[in-house]
Steps between C-alpha positions, in 0.01 A plus 500: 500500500643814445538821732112675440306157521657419819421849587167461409442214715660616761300795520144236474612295780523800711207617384285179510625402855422820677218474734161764495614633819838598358756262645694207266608107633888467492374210244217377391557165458685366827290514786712608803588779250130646495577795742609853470800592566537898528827505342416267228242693396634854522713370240233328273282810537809703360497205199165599444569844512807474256302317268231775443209367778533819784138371635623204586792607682311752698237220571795308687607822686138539604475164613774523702412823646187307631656179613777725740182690649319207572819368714588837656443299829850329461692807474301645784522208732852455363606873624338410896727186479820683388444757788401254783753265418280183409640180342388497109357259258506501167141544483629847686603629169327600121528163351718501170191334261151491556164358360393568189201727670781654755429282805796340679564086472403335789827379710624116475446406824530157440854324615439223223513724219765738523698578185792221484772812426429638825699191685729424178631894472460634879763749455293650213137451571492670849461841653700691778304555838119441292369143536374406149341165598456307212366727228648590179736774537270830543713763620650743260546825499617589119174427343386824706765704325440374198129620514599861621721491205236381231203698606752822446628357157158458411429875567851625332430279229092590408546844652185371735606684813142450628542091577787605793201763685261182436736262659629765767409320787651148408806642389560688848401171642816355310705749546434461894551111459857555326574711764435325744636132326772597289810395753339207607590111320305358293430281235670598172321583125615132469304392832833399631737575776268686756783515740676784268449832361478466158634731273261464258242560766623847615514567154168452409401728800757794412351471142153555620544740689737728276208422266261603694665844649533603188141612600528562816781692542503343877842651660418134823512238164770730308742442844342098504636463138816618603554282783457225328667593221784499803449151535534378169825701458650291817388186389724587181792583661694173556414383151447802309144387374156440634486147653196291573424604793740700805801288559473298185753497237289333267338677240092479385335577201244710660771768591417614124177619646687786685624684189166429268244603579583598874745763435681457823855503342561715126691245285802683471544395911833294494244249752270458202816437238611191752208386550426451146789356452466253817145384305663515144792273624312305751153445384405506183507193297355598198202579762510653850536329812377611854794407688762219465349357811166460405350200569139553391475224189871481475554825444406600124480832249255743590284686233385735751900602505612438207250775339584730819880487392396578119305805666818620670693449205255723313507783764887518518488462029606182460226412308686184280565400845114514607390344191692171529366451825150544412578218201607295748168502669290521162710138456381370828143544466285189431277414189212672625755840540495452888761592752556260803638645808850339412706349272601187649862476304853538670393437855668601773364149714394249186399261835248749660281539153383171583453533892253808408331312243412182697378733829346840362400520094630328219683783254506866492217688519376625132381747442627741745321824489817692651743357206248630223471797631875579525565349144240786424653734686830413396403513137329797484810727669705359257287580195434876657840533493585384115229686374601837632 
């Protein structure tokens, strides 16, 4: 298939798999895949938007503005707890997906079935001073970033400055929920290592709010984006790039996310140079990687990355560079012009594709909303920029 048929059905399984009520399943077709996930779709409304559909986008952003209101108890209760000095529960916190109607998954309470990587991978599926019983990782902070920053692209980008006075009240509720989360642990974008601060995490929550202040011209969140800013720069000091998370020296794909579309670091930032370089030379295998660690499948090529590198290749104007890794992906998509999650080539762990296929699903999820969207995205900034 070649570059505008895959666009066009990327664009239709966006489109076909959004809900009435505004909010889209991470996929369709695999069932513990049939939530929400803030950050997932923040990016797939952007897809849509990119692709020329700004109702649905602001549908999304709508829905979302609802689902926060209707759990403005957690943040509330969450505040009291902080102050008072309670022990916390994941349940304490936003969750990182919901329903398809915005209503919070009932907990696993059962002891019998509790996700087999939870005992296999304790170092990586467990959180710091929150007891997470035996749910499926839930607490994440970046996905709350990444909707500050998508609800203000959305207004940049359609010049619909009325949708951020409209969603006023859930956006402060973020905003207080960042503030009040943002040095705490917790699970990554992956839904890993809740025992760390991930890098990509505090990214994601700089982006949004830089994103978002660009509004509000809010001198409290202009000093809070500095701070962490502060962070990030010491986590880069002993290696000169952004790790995975503070004290790592490993590097993650997701650390792309901090110089498009976050903003948090201009690409001519010698941190940016090395870290491209760390994902260039450690990473990419025709495809990108998360991290050489990674477990999850045994560790394949990411769509979702590989387009994000293509759309940093594009912002800095290396657009051959941008292309081939969009080809890459246009090679990888099935018969039907679907992306899975993954490419399951050049594992990192061959072994532990198997182990995840005998306990939780059988292959990669296809299609993944998020991947279309960003091979949308992806596309479209390069094309923008050839045709000027």
């Amino acid at each position: 298939m070649n570059r505008n048929e895959l666009l066009d059905i990327s664009l239709h399984i966006i489109l076909n798999n959004q809900e009435s009520c505004g909010s889209f399943p991470a996929s369709p077709s695999f069932p513990r895949f049939r939530f929400c996930w803030p950050r997932d779709g923040i990016f797939t409304a952007c897809g849509a938007l990119a692709g020329g559909y700004p109702d649905s986008a602001r549908c999304f952003l709508l829905w979302m503005h609802r689902t926060l209101l209707k759990h403005k108890p957690i943040v509330e209760s969450l505040k009291e707890k902080l102050n008072t000095g309670c022990s916390l529960n994941e349940s304490d916190f936003l969750p990182a997906r919901f329903t398809m109607d915005g209503n919070i998954e009932p907990q696993n309470t059962s002891d019998t079935d509790v996700p087999f990587y939870f005992s296999k991978w304790p170092e990586i599926y467990s959180l710091n001073g929150v007891n997470c019983g035996n749910s499926w990782p839930n607490f994440q902070t970046d996905c709350y970033g990444s909707w500050l920053w998508g609800i203000a692209y959305y207004a940049k980008e359609t010049d619909d400055t009325s949708i951020l006075e409209e969603c006023r009240e859930s956006i402060n509720l973020t905003i207080d929920y960042l503030k009040m989360t943002w040095e705490m642990p917790c699970y990554d974008p992956w839904e890993e290592y809740g025992r760390k601060r991930s890098i990509g995490t505090l990214g994601s929550i700089a982006g949004g709010l830089i994103a978002i202040n660009e509004f509000r011209k809010d001198r409290e969140i202009t000093e809070l984006i500095e701070k962490i800013r502060t962070v990030l720069r010491d986590a880069a000091k002993t290696t000169g790039f952004l790790p995975k998370y503070i004290g790592s020296s490993d590097i993650d794909g997701n650390s792309l996310w901090l110089f498009v579309p976050f903003n948090v670091f201009s690409p001519e930032d010698p941190i940016v140079q090395k870290t491209i370089r760390q994902i260039e030379d450690k990473l990419v295998f025709g495809g990108v990687k998360r991290y050489l660690k990674d477990v999850y499948y045994g560790g394949g090529e990411w769509i979702v990355l590989t387009c994000w590198l293509s759309w940093y290749y594009t912002t800095t104007g290396n657009y051959s560079r941008a292309d081939e890794l969009l080809q890459w992906c246009e090679t990888h998509a099935d018969k039907n012009g679907c992306f899975p999650e993954q490419i399951l080539e050049h594992l990192n762990f061959p072994k532990y594709k198997e182990v995840w296929e005998s306990n939780w699903w059988n292959e990669s999820p296809v299609p993944l909303l998020w991947a279309h969207a960003m091979y949308i995205i992806a596309c479209k900034a390069l094309d923008s920029k050839i045709t000027e």
